[in-house]
C-alpha atoms as one frame of an Amber mdcrd trajectory, in Angstrom:
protein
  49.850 -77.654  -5.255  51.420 -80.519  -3.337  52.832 -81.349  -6.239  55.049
 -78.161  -5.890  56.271 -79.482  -2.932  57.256 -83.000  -4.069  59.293 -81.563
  -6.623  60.891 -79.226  -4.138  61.422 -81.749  -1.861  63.421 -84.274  -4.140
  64.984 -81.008  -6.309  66.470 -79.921  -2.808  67.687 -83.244  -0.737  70.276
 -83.171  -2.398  71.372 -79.648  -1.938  70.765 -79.869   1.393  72.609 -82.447
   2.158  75.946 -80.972   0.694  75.243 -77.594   2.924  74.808 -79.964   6.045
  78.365 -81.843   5.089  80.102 -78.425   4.853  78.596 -76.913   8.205  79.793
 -80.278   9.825  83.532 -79.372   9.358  82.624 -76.230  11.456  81.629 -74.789
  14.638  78.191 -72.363  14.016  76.706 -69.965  16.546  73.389 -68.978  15.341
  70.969 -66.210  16.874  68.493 -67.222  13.963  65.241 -68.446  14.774  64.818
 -71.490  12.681  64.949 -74.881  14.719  61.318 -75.689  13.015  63.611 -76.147
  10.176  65.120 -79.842  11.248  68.222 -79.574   8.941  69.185 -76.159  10.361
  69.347 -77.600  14.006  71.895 -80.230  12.619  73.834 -77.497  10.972  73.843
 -74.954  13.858  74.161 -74.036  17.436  71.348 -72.060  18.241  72.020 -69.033
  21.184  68.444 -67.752  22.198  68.935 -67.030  25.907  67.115 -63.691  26.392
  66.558 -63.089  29.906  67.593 -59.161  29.751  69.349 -57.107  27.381  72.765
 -57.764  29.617  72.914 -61.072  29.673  72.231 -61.588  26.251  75.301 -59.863
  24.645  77.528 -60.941  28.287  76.435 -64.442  26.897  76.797 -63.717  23.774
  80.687 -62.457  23.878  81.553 -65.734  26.345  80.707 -68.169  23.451  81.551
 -66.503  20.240  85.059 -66.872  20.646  84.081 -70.690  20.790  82.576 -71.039
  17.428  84.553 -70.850  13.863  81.600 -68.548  12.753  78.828 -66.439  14.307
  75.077 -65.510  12.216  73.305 -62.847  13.590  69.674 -61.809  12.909  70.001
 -58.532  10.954  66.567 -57.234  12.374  67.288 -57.479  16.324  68.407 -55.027
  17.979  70.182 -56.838  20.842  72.321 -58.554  17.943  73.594 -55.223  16.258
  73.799 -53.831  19.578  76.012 -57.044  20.574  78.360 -56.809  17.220  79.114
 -53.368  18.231  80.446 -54.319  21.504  82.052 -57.670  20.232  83.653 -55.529
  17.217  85.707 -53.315  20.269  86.712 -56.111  22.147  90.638 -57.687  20.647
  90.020 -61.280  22.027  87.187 -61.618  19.886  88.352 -62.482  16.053  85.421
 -64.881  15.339  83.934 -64.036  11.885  80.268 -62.583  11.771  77.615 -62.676
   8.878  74.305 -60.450   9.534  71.413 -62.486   7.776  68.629 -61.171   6.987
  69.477 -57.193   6.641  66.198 -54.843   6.263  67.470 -51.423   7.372  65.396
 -48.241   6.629  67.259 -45.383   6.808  66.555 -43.792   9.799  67.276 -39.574
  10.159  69.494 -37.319  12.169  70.956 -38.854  15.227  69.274 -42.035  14.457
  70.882 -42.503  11.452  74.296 -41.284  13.324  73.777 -44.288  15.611  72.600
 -46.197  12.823  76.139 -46.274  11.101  78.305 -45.893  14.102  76.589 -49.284
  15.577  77.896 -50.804  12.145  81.038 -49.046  12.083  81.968 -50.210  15.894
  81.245 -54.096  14.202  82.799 -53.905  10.869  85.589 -55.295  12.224  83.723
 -59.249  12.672  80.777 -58.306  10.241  82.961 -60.062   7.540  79.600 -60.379
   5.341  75.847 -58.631   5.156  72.801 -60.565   3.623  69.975 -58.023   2.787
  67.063 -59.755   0.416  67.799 -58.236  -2.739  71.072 -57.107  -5.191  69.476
 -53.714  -5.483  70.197 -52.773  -1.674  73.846 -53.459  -2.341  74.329 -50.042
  -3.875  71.948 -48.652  -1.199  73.758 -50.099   2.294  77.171 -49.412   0.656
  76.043 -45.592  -0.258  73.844 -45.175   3.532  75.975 -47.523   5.700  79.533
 -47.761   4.084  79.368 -51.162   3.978  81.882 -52.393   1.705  79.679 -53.534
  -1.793  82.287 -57.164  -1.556  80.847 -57.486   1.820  77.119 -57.525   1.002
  75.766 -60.842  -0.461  71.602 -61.248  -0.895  69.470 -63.694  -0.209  66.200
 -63.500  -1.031  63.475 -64.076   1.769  60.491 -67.324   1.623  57.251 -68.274
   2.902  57.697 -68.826   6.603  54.493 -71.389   6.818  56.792 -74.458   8.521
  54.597 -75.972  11.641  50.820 -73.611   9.845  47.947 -74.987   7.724  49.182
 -75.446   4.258  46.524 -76.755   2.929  43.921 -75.387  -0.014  41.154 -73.096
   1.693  37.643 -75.099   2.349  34.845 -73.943   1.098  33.572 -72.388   4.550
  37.156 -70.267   4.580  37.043 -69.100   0.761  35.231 -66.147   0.076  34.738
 -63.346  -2.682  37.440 -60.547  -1.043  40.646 -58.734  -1.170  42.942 -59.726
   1.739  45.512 -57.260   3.033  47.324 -56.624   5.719  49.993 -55.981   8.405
  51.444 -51.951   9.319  54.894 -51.383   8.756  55.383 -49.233   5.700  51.909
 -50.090   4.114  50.437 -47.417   1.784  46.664 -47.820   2.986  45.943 -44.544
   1.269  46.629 -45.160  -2.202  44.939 -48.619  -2.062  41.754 -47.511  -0.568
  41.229 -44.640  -2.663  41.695 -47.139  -5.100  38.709 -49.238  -4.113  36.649
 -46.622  -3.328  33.198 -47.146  -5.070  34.452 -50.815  -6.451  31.590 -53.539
  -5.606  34.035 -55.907  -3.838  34.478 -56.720  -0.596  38.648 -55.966   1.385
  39.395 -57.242   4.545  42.367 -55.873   6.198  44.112 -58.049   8.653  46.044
 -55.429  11.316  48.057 -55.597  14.714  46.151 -54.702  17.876  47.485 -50.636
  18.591  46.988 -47.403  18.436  48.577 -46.860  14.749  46.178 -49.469  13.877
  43.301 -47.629  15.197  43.952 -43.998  13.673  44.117 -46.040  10.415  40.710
 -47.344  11.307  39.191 -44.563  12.207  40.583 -42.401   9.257  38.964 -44.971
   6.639  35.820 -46.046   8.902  33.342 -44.595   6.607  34.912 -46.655   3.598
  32.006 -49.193   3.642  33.604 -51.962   1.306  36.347 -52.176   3.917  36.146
 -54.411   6.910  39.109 -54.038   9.602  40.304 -56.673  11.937  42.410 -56.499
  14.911  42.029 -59.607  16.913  44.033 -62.323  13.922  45.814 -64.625  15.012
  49.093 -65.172  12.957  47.516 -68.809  12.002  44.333 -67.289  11.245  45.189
 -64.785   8.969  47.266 -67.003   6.764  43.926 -69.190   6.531  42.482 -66.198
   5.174  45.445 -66.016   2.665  44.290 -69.549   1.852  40.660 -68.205   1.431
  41.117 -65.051  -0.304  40.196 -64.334  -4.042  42.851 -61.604  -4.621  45.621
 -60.652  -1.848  47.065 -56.970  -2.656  50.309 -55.436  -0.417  50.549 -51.261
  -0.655  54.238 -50.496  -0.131  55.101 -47.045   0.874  57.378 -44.901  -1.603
  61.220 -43.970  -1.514  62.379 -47.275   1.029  65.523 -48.160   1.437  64.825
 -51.638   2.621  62.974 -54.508   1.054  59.631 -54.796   3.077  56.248 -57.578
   3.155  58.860 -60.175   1.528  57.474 -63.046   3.429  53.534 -61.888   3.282
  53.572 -61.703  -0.311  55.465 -65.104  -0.800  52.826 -66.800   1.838  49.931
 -65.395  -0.308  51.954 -66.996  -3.597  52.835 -70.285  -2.072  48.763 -70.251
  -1.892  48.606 -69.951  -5.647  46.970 -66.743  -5.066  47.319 -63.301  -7.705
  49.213 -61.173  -5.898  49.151 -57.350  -6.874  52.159 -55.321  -5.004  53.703
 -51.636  -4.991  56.689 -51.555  -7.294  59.339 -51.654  -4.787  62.914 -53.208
  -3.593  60.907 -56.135  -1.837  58.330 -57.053  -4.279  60.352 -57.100  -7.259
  62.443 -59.526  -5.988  58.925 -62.097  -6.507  56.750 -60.661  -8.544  57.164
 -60.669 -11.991  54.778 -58.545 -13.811  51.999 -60.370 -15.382  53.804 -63.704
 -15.439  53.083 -64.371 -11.526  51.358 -61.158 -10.051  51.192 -57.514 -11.092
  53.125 -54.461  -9.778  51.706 -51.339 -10.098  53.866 -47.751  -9.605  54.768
 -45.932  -6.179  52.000 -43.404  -4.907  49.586 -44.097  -8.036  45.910 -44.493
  -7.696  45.090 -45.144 -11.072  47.407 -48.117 -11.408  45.830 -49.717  -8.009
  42.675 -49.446  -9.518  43.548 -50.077 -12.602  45.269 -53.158 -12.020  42.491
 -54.341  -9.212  39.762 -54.440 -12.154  42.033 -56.336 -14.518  42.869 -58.542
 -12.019  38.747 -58.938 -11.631  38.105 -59.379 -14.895  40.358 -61.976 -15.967
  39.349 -65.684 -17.199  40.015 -68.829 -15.455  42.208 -69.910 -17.162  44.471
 -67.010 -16.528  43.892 -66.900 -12.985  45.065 -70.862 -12.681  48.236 -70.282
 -15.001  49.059 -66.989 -13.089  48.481 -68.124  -9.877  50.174 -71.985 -10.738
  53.638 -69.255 -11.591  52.914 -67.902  -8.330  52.715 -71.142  -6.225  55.728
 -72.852  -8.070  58.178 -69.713  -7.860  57.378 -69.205  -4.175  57.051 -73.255
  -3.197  60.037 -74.237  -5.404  62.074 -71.142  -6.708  62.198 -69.441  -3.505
  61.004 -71.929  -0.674  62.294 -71.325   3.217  64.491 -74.697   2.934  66.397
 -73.239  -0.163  66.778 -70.052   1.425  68.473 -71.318   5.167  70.722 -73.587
   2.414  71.541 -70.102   0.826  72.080 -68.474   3.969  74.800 -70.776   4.887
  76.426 -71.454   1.608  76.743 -67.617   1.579  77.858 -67.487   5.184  80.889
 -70.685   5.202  82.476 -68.320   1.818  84.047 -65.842   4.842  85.898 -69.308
   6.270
């Protein structure tokens, strides 16, 4: 596969370089965790003082009016919560871009607060970037964001600074690799594998969610649960894996497991995913993973066994799509250049 990444790296230069000439003719505030990325520090101020909740957005109002343009991480809290106090306050006329936007509609109040939070900010959020084009009809419906305002960009691997390369022979092994808990369908998937002679490891975060989903499947002998993974050592288990499978819940509003199922296909690995806003943004069906329907047990199963039974030769010219699309296509370099392209439209 490192290949893949010679290609990506020459393909790219390039376009890098143009993004970095374009961000020089402008001051960029960034709350964005990215200065692994050694173009994005040359490109960007980054603000990650985070001392208390206070000083944050007090900091955070002082320098905006500074900069030509502010990015703020869609998934923080502290940097919605921030936008809607910027977005009241006159002196402040600094345009703002929310990057990466994963919002699941929440209910009642929540929701209430949900779009008043936006509403208060609308004012300086000039542009949104959710992952795919199918949650621009979704955040204009749920959030009233204007549908001119929202602009994708589809999420990467985030494996800058980890072990990229292939598994050894002591970390490869004959399993199924899942993992993580936020809006994962472990029901359908291990009713799925229930009676299959293979082997799933499930990689999960130390908690008490984690442990009634232990306890409810603890009899499920062809399942092994782990709690104790380090970030590092789970995505050597990626590496080691013979099949990596993400259940997605039903009915989301939000793409979700974006960068687990693109670390598992920079691997070269067969991914099988829920249908969902996420995963379809990757996975094409039987080209460079399989997607099976929301809620279905059959198609898990289903698509586990063909998956099992395939030749190798399909499972090197699948799983070759799979590392090229996620190394290449949709690689974390390419996506901080789309980020900003997207962003330096609003000056």
């Amino acid at each position: 596969m490192s290949e893949y990444i010679d290609v990506a790296n020459h393909m790219h230069s390039e376009h890098i370089e143009r993004t970095k000439e374009s961000c020089r003719r402008h001051r960029i505030l960034s709350t964005l965790p990215y200065t692994k990325i050694r173009f994005w520090n040359e490109c960007v101020d980054t603000y990650s003082l985070r001392p208390s909740f206070i000083k944050y957005v007090i900091g955070l109002i002082k320098l905006a009016p500074r900069y030509d343009l502010v990015l703020l991480t869609g998934g923080e809290r502290f940097d919605l919560i921030y936008l809607a106090v910027a977005g009241l306050l006159p002196w402040i006329k600094t345009p703002h871009v929310i990057a990466d936007a994963h919002w699941q509609k929440a209910d009642g109040l929540l929701h209430f607060l949900q779009r008043a939070i936006l509403r208060c900010g609308r004012r300086l959020a000039v542009q949104v970037q959710p992952h795919s084009q199918e949650e621009i009809s979704i955040y204009h419906k749920i959030y009233g964001i204007p549908s001119s305002a929202l602009k994708p960009v589809p999420w990467s691997p985030t494996l800058t600074g980890h072990n990229v390369s292939p598994a050894t022979p002591e970390e490869s092994g004959d399993f199924i690799l899942t993992g993580g808990k936020s809006f994962r369908d472990y029901d359908t998937l291990f009713k799925a594998i229930a009676g299959l002679d293979i082997r799933v490891e499930v990689g999960l975060p130390a908690g008490s969610e984690s442990q009634s989903i232990i306890e409810k499947w603890r009899d499920l002998s062809s399942v092994v649960f782990y709690t104790s993974w380090s970030n590092a050592q789970f995505i050597r288990k990626i590496a080691g894996c013979r099949l990596f499978v993400m259940p997605i819940s039903g009915g989301l509003t939000r793409s979700t497991a974006d960068q687990t199922i693109l670390n598992a296909m920079y691997f070269g690995k067969i991914v099988i995913a829920t249908s969902s806003i996420g995963s379809r943004i990757y996975i094409k069906d039987g080209v460079n993973g399989f997607l099976v329907q929301e809620n279905s047990v059959d198609d898990w199963r289903d698509a586990i066994l063909k998956v099992l039974s395939l030749t190798d030769a399909e499972i090197k010219s699948i799983g070759a799509r799979a590392a090229y699309d996620a190394q290449i296509n949709f690689s974390e370099p390419m996506r901080l250049v789309r980020t900003l392209e997207s962003a330096l439209k609003v000056l």
